[in-house]
C-alpha positions as CSV (number, residue, x, y, z in Angstrom):
1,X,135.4,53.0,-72.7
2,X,138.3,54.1,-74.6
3,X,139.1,56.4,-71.6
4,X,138.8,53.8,-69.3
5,X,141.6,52.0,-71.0
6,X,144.4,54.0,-71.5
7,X,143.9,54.8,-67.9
8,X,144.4,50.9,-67.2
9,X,147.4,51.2,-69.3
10,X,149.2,54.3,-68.0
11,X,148.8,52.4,-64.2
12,X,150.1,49.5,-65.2
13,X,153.1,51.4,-67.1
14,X,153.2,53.1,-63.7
15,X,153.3,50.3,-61.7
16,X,156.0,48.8,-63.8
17,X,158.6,51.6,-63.8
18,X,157.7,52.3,-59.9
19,X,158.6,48.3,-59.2
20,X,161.9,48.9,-60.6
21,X,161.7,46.5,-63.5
22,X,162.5,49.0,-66.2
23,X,165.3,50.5,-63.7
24,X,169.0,49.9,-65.1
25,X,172.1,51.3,-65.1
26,X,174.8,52.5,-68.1
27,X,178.4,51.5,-68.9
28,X,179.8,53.7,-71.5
29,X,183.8,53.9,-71.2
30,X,186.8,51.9,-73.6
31,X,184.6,52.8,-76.7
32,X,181.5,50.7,-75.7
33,X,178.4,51.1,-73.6
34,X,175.6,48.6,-72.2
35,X,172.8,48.7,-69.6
36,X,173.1,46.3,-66.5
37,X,170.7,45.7,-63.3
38,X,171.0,48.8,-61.2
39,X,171.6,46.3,-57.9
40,X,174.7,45.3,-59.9
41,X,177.7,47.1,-59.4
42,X,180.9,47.9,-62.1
43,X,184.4,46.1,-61.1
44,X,187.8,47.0,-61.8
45,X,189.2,45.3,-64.8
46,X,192.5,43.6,-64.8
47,X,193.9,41.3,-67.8
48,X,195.1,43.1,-70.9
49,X,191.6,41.8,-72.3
50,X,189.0,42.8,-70.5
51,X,187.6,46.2,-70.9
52,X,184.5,46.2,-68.7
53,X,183.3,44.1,-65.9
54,X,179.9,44.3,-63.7
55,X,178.9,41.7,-61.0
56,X,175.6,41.0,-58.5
57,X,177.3,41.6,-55.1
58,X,174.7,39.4,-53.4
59,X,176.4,36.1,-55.2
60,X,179.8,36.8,-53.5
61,X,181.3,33.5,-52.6
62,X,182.6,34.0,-49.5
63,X,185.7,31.3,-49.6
64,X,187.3,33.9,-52.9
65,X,185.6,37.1,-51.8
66,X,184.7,37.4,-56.2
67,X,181.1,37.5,-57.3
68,X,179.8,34.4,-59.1
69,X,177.0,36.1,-61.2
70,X,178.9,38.7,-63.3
71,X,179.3,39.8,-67.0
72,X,183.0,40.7,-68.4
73,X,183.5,42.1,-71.6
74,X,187.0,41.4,-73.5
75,X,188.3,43.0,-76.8
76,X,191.5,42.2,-79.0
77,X,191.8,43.0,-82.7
78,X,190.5,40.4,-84.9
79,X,193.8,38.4,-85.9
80,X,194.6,39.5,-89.8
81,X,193.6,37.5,-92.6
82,X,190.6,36.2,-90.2
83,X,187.4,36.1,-89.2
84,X,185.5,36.3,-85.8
85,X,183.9,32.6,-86.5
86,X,187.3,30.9,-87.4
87,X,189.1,32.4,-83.7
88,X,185.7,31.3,-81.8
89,X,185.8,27.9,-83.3
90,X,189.6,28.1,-82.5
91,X,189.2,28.9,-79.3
92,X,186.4,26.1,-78.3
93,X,188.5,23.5,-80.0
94,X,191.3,24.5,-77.8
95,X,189.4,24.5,-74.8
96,X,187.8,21.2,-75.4
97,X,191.2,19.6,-75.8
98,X,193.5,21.1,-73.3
99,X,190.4,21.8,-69.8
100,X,188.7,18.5,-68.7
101,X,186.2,20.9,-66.8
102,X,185.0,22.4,-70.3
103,X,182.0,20.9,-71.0
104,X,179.9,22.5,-74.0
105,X,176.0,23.1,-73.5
106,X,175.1,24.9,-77.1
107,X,176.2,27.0,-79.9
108,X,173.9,29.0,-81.7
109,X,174.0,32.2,-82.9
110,X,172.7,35.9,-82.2
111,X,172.9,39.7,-83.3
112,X,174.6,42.5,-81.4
113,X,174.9,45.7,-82.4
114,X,173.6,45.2,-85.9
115,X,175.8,42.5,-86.4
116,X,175.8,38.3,-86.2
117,X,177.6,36.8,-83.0
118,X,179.0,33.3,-82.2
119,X,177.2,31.9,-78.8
120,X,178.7,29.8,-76.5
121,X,177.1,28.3,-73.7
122,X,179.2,26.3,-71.6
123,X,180.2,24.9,-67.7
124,X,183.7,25.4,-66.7
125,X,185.7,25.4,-63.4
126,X,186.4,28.8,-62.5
127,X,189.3,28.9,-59.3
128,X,187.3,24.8,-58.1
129,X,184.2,26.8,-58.9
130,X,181.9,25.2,-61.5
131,X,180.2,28.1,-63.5
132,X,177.6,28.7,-66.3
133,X,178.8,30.9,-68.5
134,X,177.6,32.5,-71.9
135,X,180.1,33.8,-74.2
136,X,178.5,36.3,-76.8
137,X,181.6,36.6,-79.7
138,X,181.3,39.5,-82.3
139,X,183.5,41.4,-84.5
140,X,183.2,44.9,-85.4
141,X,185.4,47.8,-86.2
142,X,188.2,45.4,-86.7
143,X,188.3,44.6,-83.2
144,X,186.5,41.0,-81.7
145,X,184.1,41.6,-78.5
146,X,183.6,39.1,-76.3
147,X,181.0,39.7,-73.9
148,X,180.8,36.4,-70.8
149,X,178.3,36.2,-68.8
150,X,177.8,34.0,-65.8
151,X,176.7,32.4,-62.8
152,X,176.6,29.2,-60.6
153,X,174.6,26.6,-62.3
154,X,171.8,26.5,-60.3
155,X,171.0,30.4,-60.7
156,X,172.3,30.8,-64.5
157,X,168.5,30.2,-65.5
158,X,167.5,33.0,-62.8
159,X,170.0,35.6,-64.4
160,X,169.2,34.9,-68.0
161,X,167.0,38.0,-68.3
162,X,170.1,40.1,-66.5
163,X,172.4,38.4,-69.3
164,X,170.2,39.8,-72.2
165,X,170.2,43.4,-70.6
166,X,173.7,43.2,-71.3
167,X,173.9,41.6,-74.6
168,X,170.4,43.2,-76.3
169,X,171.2,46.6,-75.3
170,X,175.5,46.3,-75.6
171,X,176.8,49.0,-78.2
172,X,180.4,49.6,-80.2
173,X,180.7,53.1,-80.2
C-alpha cells in the first residue's frame, strides 16, 4: 500500500512540474535576485531608482504601448539618522496630501529576506490609468528596497500569486 502511494505522489509531483506551475524564471543583477513567471519578460530600467523591472506582456495597454501587470524594484540608501518605517510613513503622508488619485487600501506588514517590510496596498492613476499596486518597503545593508507590484484593478486579485513569487523568493545579495 505504501508502494502504491508514493507512486500517487511522484505522478502528481510529475504532473505539477510538467504543467508548468513550478516553472519560473531568475533575476539576479544590481546586487539582488528574485524569481518571476517565466511568461513574464525583464524590462529596461530607467529612473535613477529603479534597479529591476519585469512585466506580463499579454496586459500591454495598447493606447501607451507599457504593460499594466508588472513588478519594479527601486533602491536608495536609507536617509541618515532614519529608519525604513519613518520614509514609508513619509512617503504615504505625502502622497495622500499632494495626488487626489491616491487612495489607500491596507497597510500591514511582511518579512523579506529575513527582515520586516512596510506593505502598502494602494489604487493610483498611473499616465489616466487606474492601477493596483503593492509596494513591499524594506531596509537592508543600509540601502531601502522597494519592490511595487501591480496591475489593473480587475486582475490585481488574479496576479496576487505572481506578486508573491516576487516578494517570497526576492533576495539582497
Amino acid at each position: 500500500m505504501k508502494k502504491y502511494a508514493f507512486l500517487v505522489v511522484a505522478i502528481l509531483a510529475l504532473l505539477v512540474f510538467a504543467s508548468g506551475c513550478t516553472s519560473t524564471n531568475s533575476y539576479s543583477s544590481n546586487g539582488i535576485s528574485f524569481n518571476y513567471p517565466t511568461s513574464w519578460q525583464q524590462l529596461s530600467t530607467n529612473g535613477t531608482l529603479n534597479i529591476a523591472a519585469v512585466a506580463d506582456p499579454n496586459s500591454k495597454d495598447n493606447s501607451t504601448g507599457s504593460a499594466n501587470t508588472l513588478a519594479i524594484i527601486q533602491s536608495e540608501p536609507l536617509p541618515s539618522g532614519q529608519d525604513v518605517k519613518a520614509v514609508y510613513d513619509a512617503t504615504y503622508s505625502q502622497y495622500a496630501a499632494s495626488d487626489p488619485t491616491y487612495k489607500s487600501i491596507s497597510d500591514t506588514t511582511t518579512t523579506v529576506d529575513g527582515v520586516t517590510a512596510y506593505v502598502n496596498t494602494h489604487t493610483v492613476d498611473v499616465d489616466g490609468v487606474t492601477k493596483q499596486e503593492e509596494a513591499v518597503w524594506f531596509s537592508k545593508n543600509g540601502n531601502v528596497y522597494i519592490i511595487l507590484c501591480g496591475a489593473l484593478p480587475s486582475d490585481f486579485a488574479a496576479q496576487q500569486d505572481n506578486f508573491n513569487m516576487i516578494i517570497n523568493s526576492f533576495k539582497v545579495q
